[in-house]
C-alpha positions in Angstrom: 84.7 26.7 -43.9 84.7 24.4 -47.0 87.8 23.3 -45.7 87.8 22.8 -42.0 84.2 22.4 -42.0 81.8 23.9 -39.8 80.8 24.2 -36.0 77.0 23.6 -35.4 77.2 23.3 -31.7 78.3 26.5 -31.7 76.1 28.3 -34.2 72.9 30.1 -33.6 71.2 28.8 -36.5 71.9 25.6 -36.3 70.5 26.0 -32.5 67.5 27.9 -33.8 66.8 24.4 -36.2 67.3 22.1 -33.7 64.8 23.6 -30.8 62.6 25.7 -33.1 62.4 24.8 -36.6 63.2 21.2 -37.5 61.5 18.3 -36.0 63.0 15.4 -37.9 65.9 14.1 -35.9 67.3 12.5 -39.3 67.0 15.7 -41.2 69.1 17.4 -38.1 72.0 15.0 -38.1 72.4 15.3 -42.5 72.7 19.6 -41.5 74.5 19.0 -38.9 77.5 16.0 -40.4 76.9 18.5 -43.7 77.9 21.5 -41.8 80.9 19.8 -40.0 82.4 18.3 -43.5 82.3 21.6 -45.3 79.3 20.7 -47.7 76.6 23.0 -46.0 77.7 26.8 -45.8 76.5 29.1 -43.4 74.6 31.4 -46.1 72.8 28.0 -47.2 71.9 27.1 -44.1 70.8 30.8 -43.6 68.7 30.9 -46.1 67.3 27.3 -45.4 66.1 29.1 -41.8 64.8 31.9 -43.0 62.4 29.8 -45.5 61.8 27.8 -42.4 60.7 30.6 -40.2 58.5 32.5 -42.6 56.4 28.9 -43.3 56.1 28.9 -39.4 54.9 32.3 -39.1 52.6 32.3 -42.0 50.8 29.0 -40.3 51.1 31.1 -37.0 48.8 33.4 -39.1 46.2 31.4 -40.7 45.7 29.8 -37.3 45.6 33.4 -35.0 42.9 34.4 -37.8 40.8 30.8 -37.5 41.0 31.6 -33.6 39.5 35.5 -33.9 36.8 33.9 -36.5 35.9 31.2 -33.4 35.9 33.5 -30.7 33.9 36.0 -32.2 31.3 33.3 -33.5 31.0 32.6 -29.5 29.7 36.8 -28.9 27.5 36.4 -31.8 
């Protein structure tokens, strides 16, 4: 992969970035040219996801909790 350099139009992570995870169209093309010239591996990019996905489900938790606390303040 160093060597011929990765596909991200063909790889699931890099898909799961791009629609899911990563917002900043500038921080998108960098993985992506780093991917195709060999200078981002796959277990990088991997673990760059992963860290991703757990920040967006721990905010998916703090904000599910601050919705039970608001309903429940509307029964009481």
């Amino acid at each position: 992969q160093k060597e011929l350099g990765g596909r991200p139009d063909e790889c699931v992570i890099y898909e799961m970035l791009v629609y899911h995870l990563v917002d900043d169209d500038k921080e998108l093309e960098k993985i992506r040219e780093e991917c195709m010239n060999g200078e981002l591996l796959c277990g990088h990019c991997k673990v760059h996801a992963a860290e991703l996905m757990k920040d967006f489900f721990e905010d998916l938790k703090v904000k599910q909790e601050e919705s039970v606390e608001i309903a429940e303040s509307l029964f009481d």
